[in-house]
C-alpha angles and dihedrals in degrees: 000000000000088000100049081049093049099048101050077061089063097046087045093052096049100085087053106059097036089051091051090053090057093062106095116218125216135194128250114239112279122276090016136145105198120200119220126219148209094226144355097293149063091243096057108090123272106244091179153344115243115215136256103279101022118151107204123206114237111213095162136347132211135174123260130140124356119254142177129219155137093306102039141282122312150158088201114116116191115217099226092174146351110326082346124125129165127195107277074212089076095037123086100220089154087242146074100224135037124333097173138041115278120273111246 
């Protein structure tokens, strides 16, 4: 019964993980420490700092503030975790608008 058990975990796990690989990263402008934060805005609270050199995921974007930053001027915010945006500003996503569904 353990491997029948064992292997419904599996199944159940699939989409997961298919559907995380799907997710691009991109990385954060260069020499950048890029603040996250717990919302799309500067006046949400800063949870933590990503590294020089750090490349985020984008599962969804949505507009908040207006920053500006290495790569333009925009109100755009990218969630890069659970309740986590970052500026789209500071990220090199090779365009000026969404890359990414909507967050809902």
């Amino acid at each position: 019964m353990l491997a029948g058990a064992t292997a419904a975990i599996l199944m159940a796990l699939t989409p997961v993980a298919e559907s995380a690989a799907a997710v691009t990263s991109y990385p954060v402008a260069p020499d950048t420490r890029l603040n996250v934060r717990l919302g799309p805005g500067t006046n949400y609270t800063i949870v933590r700092v990503l590294p020089i050199g750090a490349r985020v995921p984008i599962f969804c974007q949505t507009p908040g503030t207006t920053v500006t930053g290495p790569y333009g001027t925009s109100n755009i915010w990218d969630n890069i975790d659970d309740g986590e945006y970052v500026s789209d500003a500071y990220v090199n996503t090779g365009s000026d608008g969404y890359v990414a569904p909507r967050c809902s």
